[in-house]
C-alpha positions as CSV (number, residue, x, y, z in Angstrom):
1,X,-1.9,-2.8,-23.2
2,X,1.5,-4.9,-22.0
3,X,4.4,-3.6,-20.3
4,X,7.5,-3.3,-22.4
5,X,10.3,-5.9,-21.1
6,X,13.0,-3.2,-22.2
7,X,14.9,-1.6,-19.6
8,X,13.2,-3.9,-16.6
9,X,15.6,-5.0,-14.4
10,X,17.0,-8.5,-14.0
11,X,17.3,-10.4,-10.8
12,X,18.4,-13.8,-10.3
13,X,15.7,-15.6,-8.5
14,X,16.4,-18.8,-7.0
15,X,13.5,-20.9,-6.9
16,X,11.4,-22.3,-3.4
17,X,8.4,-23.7,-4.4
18,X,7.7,-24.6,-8.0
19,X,4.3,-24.1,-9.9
20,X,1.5,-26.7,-8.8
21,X,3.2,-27.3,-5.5
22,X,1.3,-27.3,-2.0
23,X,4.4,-27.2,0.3
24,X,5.7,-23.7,0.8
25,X,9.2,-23.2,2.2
26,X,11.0,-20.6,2.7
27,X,15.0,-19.7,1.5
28,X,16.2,-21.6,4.2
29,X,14.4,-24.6,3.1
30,X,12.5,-25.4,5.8
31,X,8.8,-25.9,5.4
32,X,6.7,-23.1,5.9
33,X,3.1,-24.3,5.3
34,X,1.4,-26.3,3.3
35,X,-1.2,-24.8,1.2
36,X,-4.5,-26.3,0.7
37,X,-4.6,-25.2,-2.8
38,X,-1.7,-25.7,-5.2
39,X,1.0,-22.2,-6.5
40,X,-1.0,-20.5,-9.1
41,X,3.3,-19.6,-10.5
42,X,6.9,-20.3,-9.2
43,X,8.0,-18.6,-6.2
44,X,11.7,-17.9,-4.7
45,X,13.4,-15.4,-3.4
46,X,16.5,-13.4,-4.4
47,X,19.5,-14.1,-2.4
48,X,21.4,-11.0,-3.5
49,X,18.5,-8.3,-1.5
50,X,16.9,-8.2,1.8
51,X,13.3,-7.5,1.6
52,X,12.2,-5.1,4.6
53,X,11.0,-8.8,6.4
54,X,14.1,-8.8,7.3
55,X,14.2,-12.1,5.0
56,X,15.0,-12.3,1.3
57,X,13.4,-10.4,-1.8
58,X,10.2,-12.9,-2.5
59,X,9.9,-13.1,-6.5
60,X,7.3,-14.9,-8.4
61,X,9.2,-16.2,-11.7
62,X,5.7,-16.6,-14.4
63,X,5.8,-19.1,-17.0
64,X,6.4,-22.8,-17.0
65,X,7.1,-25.0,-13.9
66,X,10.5,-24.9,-12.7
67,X,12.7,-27.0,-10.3
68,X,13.3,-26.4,-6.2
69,X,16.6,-25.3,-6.6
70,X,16.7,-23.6,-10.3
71,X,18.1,-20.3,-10.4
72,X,17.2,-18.1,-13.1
73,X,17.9,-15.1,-14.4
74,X,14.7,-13.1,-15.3
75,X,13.3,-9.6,-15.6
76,X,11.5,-8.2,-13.2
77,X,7.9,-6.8,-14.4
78,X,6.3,-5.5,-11.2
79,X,5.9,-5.9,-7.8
80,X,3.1,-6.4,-5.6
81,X,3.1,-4.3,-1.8
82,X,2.2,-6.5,0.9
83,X,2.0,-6.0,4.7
84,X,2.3,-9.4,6.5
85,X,2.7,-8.7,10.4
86,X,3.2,-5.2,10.1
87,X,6.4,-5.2,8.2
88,X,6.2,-4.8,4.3
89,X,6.8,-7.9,2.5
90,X,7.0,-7.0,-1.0
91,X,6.8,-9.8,-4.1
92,X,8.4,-8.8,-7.3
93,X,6.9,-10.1,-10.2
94,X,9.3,-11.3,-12.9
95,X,8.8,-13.2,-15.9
96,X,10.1,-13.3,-19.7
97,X,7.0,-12.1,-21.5
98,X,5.1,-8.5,-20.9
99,X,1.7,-9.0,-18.4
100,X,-1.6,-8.4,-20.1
101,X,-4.0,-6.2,-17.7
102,X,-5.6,-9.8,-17.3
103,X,-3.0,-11.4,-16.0
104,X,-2.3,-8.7,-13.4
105,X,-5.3,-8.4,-12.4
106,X,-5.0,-11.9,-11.2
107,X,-1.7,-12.0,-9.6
108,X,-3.4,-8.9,-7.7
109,X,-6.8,-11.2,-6.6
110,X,-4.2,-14.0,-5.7
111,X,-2.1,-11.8,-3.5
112,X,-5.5,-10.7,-2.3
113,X,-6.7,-13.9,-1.3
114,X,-3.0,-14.7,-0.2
115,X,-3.0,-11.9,2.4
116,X,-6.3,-13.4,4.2
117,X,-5.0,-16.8,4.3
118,X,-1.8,-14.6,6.2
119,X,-4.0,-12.8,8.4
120,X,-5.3,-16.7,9.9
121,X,-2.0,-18.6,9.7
122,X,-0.6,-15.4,11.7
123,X,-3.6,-15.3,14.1
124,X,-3.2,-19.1,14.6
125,X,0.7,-18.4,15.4
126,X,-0.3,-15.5,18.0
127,X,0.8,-13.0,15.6
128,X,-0.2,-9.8,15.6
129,X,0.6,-7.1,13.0
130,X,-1.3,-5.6,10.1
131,X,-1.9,-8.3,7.1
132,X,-2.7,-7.1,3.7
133,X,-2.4,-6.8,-0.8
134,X,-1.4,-3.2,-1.1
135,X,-1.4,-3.5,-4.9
136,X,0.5,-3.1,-7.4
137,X,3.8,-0.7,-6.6
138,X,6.7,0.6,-8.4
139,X,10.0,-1.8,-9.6
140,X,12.3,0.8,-8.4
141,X,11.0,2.0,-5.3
142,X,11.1,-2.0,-3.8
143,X,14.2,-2.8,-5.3
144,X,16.0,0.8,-3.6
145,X,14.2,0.1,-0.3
146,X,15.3,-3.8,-0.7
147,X,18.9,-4.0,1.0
148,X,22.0,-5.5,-0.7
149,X,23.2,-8.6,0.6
150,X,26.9,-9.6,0.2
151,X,26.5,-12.9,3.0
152,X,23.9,-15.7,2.5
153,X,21.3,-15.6,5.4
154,X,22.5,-18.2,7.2
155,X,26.4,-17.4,6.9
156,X,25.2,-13.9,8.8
157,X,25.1,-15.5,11.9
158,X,28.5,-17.0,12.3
């Protein structure tokens, strides 16, 4: 059974790190890690919401390899609850084309796998928080907890 892609909402995602890549950055630009295995998708963030994180909406855009830089427009199909230092740090899951039970249950195992690898980097940093894959969540929920943002990040400051 699929998800229908009618009313889902759609979110311009601006994207960080494109499919296949090892070097994670974050919406700044700045290089966060580097990964010893490569992006299983594309991952940004969406400039217009603040994530609880206090930093941008993290969105995983599904599909073919895009460009640092691209911004796309793109439904949004789910969203995976995470905790990453204590604070919730959710990643919506957009894409053009309805998930298979499959397919999410693979995003889930990555975001499994994704929150350990969290858990040591934050360790490593001196860190301390709770670090974990709460599963899959609801669209609405995460988008009405996200926050609207009407300044850039970096504009906020000035």
């Amino acid at each position: 059974m699929t998800k229908p892609l009618e009313n889902q909402p759609v979110l311009e995602v601006i994207i960080e790190v494109p499919l296949g890549s090892f070097l994670k950055r974050g919406s700044s630009g700045q290089l966060d890690f580097i990964s010893p295995l490569p992006c299983p998708f594309n991952y940004g963030s969406v400039p217009a919401l603040m994530g609880l994180d206090g930093d941008f909406l993290d969105a995983v855009v599904l599909g073919s390899r895009l460009a640092v830089g691209q911004q796309v427009k793109v439904p949004v199909l789910g969203v995976i609850r995470m905790m990453d230092s204590g604070a919730y740090d959710d990643k919506l899951i957009c894409g053009f084309e309805p998930m298979r039970p499959w397919k999410m249950t693979l995003i889930l195992l990555y975001f499994k796998f994704y929150a350990l690898a969290k858990y040591i980097l934050n360790l490593a940093k001196g860190r301390t928080g709770k670090n974990s894959c709460e599963g899959w969540h609801d669209v609405q929920n995460a988008l009405a907890m996200a926050k609207t943002v009407t300044k850039r990040a970096d504009e906020l400051d000035k």
